[in-house]
matplotlib code that plots the C-alpha trace (Angstrom):
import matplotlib.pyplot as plt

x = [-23.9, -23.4, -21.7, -17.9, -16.7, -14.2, -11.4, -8.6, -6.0, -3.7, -0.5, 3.0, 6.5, 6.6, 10.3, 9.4, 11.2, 8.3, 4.9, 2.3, -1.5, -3.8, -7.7, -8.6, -12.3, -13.1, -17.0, -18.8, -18.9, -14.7, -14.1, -16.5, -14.2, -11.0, -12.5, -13.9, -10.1, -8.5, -10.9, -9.8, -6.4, -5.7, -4.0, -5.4, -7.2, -4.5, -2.1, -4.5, -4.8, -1.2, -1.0, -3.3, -1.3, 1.7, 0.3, -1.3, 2.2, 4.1, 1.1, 1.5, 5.6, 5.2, 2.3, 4.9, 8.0, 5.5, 4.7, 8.5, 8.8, 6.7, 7.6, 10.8, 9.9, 7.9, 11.2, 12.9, 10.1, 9.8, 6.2, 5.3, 6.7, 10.3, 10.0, 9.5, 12.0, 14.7, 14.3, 14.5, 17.8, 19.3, 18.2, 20.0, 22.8, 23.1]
y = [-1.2, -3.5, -3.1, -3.9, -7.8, -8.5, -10.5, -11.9, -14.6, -16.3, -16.1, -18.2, -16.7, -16.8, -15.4, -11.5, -10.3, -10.4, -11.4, -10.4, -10.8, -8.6, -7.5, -5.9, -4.4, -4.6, -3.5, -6.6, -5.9, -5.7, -9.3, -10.6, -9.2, -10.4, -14.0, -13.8, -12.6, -15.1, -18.5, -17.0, -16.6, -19.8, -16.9, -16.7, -13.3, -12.3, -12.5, -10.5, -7.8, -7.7, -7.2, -4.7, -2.5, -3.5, -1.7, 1.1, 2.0, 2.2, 4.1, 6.7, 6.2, 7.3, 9.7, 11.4, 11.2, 13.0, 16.3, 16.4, 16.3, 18.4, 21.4, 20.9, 21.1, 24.5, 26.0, 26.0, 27.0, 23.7, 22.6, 19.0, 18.4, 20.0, 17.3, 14.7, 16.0, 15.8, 13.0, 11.6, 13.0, 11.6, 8.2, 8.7, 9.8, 13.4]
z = [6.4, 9.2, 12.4, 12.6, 13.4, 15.6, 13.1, 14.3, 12.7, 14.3, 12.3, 13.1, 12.3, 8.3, 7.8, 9.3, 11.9, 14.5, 14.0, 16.4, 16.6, 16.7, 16.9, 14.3, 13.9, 10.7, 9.4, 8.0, 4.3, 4.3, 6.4, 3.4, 1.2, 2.4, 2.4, -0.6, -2.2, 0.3, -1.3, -4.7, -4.3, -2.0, 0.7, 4.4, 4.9, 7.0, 4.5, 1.9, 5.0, 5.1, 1.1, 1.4, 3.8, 2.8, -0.8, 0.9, 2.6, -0.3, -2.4, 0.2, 0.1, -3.5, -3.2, -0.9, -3.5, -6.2, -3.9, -2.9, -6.8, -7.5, -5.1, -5.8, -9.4, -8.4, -6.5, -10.1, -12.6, -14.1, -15.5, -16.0, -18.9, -18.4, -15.3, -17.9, -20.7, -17.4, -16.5, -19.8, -20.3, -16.5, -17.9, -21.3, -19.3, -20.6]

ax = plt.figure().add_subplot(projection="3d")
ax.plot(x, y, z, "-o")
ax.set_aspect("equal")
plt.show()
C-alpha cells in the first residue's frame, strides 16, 4: 500500500452551522476511492468524506443502543426473542 496523501478540500458554508477546513491524511488507495465515488455520484469527495462519517457516527450511535439493549435485556432474563416478542407488543400497543 502506498504512503498516505495529504487531501484537503476547500469547502464554503453549505447551510451547517460552521464549516471548517481541514488536513486530512488519507493513505493513497482511500483518496482513489473517494474520487472514484465522488465522479460517480456527481458529489465533491469532501462531501462523500462527510457521508462517510456522518454514517460511521450513527452506525456506532446504534451499535451503542443494541449493547444498552442488550444488557438491559440480560438484567431481566430476557433472550432474543422475548426482546423481539416485546417489542412487538409496545408497537401493537399492548
Amino acid at each position: 500500500m502506498a504512503g498516505p496523501e495529504q487531501y484537503s478540500d476547500s469547502v464554503k458554508n453549505r447551510g451547517m452551522d460552521t464549516t471548517r477546513v481541514r488536513l486530512l491524511s488519507l493513505p493513497s488507495d482511500l483518496i482513489r476511492e473517494a474520487e472514484r465515488l465522488a465522479k460517480q455520484e456527481g458529489r465533491t469527495k469532501t462531501e462523500v468524506l462527510r457521508e462517510a462519517l456522518r454514517r460511521y457516527s450513527q452506525e456506532q450511535h446504534w451499535r451503542g443502543l443494541q449493547r444498552y439493549g442488550a444488557g438491559r435485556a440480560r438484567k431481566v432474563g430476557m433472550r432474543q426473542a422475548g426482546v423481539v416478542r416485546a417489542v412487538q407488543e409496545f408497537r401493537r400497543g399492548r
